[in-house]
C-alpha positions in Angstrom: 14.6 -1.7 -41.0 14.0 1.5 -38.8 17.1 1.8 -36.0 15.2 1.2 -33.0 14.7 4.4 -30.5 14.4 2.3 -27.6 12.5 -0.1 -25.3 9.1 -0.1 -23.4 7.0 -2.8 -21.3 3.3 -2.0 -21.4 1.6 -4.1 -18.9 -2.3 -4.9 -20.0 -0.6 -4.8 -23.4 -3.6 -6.5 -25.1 -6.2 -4.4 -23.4 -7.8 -0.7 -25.2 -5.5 1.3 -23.2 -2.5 -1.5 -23.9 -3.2 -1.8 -27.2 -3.1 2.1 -28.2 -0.2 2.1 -26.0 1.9 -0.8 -28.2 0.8 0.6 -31.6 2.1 4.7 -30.6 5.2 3.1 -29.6 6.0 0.8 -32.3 5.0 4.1 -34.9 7.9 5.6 -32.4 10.2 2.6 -33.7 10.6 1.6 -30.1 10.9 -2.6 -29.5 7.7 -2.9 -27.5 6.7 -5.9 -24.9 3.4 -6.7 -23.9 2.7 -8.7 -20.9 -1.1 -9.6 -21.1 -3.2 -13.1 -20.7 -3.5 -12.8 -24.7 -0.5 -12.2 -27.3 -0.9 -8.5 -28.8 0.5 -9.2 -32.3 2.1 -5.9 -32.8 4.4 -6.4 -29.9 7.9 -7.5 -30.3 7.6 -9.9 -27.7 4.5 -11.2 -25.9 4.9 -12.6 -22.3 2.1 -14.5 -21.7 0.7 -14.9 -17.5 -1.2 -17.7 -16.6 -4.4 -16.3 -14.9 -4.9 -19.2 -12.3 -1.2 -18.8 -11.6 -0.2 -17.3 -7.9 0.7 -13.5 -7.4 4.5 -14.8 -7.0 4.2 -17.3 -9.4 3.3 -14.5 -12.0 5.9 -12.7 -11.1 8.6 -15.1 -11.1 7.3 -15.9 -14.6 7.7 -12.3 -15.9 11.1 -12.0 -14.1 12.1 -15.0 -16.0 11.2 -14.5 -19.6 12.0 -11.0 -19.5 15.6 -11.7 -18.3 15.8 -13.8 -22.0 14.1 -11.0 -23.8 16.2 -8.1 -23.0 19.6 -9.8 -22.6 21.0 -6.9 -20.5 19.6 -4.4 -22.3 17.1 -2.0 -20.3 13.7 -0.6 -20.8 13.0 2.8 -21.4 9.7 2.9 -19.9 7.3 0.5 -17.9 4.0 1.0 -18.6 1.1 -0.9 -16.5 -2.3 -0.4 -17.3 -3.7 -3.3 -16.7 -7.1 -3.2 -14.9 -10.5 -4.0 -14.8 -14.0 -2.6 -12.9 -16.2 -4.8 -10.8 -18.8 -3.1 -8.4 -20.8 -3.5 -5.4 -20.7 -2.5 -1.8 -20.2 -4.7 1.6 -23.7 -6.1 1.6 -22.9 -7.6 -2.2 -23.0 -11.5 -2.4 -19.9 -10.9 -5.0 -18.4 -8.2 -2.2 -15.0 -10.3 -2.0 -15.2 -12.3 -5.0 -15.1 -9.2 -7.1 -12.5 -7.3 -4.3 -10.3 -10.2 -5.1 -10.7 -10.0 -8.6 -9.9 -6.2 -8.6 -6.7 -6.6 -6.5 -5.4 -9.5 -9.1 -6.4 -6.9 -12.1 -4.7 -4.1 -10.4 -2.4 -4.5 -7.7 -0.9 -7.5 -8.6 0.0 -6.5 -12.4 1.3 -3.3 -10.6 3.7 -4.3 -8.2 4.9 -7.1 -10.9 5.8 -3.9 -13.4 7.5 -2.4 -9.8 9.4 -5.2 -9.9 10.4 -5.3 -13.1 11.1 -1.6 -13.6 13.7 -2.0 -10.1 15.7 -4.8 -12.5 15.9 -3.6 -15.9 14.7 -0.1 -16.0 17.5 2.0 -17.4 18.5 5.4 -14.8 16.4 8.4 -15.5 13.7 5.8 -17.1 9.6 6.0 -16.2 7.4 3.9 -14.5 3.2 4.7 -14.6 0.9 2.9 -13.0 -2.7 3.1 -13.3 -4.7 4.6 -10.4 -8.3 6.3 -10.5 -9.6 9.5 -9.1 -12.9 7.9 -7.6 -10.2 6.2 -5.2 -9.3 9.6 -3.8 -12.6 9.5 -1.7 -15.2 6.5 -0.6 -16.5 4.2 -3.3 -19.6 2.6 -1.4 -20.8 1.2 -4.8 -17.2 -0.1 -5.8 -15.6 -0.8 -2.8 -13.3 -3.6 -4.2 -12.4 -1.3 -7.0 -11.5 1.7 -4.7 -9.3 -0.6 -2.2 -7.6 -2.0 -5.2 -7.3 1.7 -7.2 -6.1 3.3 -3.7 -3.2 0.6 -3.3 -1.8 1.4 -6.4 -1.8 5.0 -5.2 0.0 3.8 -2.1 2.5 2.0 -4.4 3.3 4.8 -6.5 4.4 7.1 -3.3 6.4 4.2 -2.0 8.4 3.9 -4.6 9.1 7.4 -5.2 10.9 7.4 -1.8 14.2 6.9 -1.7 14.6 3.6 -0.4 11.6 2.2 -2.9 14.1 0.3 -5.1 13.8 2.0 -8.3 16.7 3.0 -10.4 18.1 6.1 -9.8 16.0 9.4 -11.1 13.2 7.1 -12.5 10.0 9.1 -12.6 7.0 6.9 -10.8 3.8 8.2 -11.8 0.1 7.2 -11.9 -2.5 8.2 -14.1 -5.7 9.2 -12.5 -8.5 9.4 -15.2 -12.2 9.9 -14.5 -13.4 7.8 -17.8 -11.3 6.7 -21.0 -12.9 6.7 -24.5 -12.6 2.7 -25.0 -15.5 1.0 -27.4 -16.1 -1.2 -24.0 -17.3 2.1 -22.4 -18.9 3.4 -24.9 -20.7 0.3 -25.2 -21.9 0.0 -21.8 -22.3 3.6 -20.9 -24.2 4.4 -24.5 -25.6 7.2 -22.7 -22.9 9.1 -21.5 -21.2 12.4 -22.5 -18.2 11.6 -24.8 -17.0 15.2 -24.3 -15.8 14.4 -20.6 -13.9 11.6 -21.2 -10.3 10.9 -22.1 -9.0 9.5 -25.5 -6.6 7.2 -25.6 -4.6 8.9 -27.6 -4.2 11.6 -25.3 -2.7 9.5 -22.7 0.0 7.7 -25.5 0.7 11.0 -25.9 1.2 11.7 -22.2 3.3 8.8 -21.5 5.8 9.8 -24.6 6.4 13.3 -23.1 7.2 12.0 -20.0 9.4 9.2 -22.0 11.0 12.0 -23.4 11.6 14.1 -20.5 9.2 17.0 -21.0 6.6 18.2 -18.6 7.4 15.3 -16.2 5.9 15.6 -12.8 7.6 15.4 -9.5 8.2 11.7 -8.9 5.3 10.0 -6.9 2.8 12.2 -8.4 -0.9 11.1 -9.1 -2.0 13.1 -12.2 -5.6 13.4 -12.7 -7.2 13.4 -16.1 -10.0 15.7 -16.2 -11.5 16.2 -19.7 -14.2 18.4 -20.5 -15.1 19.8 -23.9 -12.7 17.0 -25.5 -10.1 18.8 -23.9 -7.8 16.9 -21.2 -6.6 18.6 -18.1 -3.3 17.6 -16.4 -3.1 18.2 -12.8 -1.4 16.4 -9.3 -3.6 15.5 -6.7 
């Protein structure tokens, strides 16, 4: 039995992004946790939210069952990227069903890993979120999407402040990329150029330097993911 290295939360842990992000890890010999509506079955521990459950409800839940899983033992790294993509614009007959839906699938599952990174992430430890460059600039044909993307932006510079709760030196970050290489985009968006968007091993790979401590950004960055050529570019916004 490999000495564990450490401990990570992936948020969305059952998701393409999620599940890439359990399987690097667990190769890493970290004990992993995925939070998700479905069990990932590489994770050490699955926490399992109800999806007709209230925001606080969700997070009492998480609070709960991860208090039990770590027994005082803190996480390394909290990492959400949970999410989903609905569009349409105000004139949409699903305008707020789908806002809604983006705001559950984005800024709820982020401030519930803010919450748990302020509790049991260790000093010095890393917190990502998942933002999106769109939601830099209008998104008339998403506007749900963009509200919910640019909250989590909003999020991420709160709680890189002083007083945003999070353990000392943590590094808050969000990810900003343009398109990742998932089989659910490349099923839908058949069509599209491959060569501009982001693998997902890329980003594993991202979230284990910063893990590590090497070529973090400044805290409250959002780092946009520009890939062209099959080659990813890392820059702040």
């Amino acid at each position: 039995m490999a000495t564990t290295v450490g401990r990570v939360l992936v948020y969305g842990g059952k998701g393409a992004l999620g599940s890439a992000c359990v399987s690097f890890f667990k190769t890493k010999n970290y004990w992993v946790g995925s939070i998700d509506l479905a069990p990932n079955e590489q994770a050490d521990a699955n926490i399992l939210v109800k999806v007709d459950a209230t925001w606080k409800d969700q997070e009492s839940q998480v609070l709960g069952e991860m208090d039990s899983l770590l027994g005082g033992n803190k996480l390394d790294g909290v990492f959400c990227v949970a999410g989903g993509w609905a569009g349409g614009n105000a004139a949409s007959k699903d305008f707020v069903k789908n806002a809604d839906l983006m705001w559950k699938q984005s800024v709820w599952t982020s401030a519930i890993s803010a919450s748990v990174a302020s509790k049991h992430l260790k000093e010095g430890g890393v917190l990502t979120l998942t933002g999106a460059m769109p939601a830099l600039e209008g998104t008339p044909g998403m506007i749900g999407y963009g509200m919910a993307k640019a909250a989590v932006h909003q999020l991420v510079k709160s709680l890189a402040c002083d007083k945003g709760g999070m353990p000392a030196n943590t590094l808050t970050a969000a990810i900003l990329p343009v398109t990742l290489d998932t089989p659910m985009n490349r099923k839908f968006m058949s069509e599209a150029d491959f060569s501009t968007w982001t693998s997902l091993e890329f980003v594993t790979g991202l979230f284990d330097k910063w893990l590590n401590g090497s070529e973090r950004p400044a805290n409250g960055s959002l780092m946009k993911l520009v890939t062209k050529d099959n080659v990813t570019d890392v820059s702040a916004v």
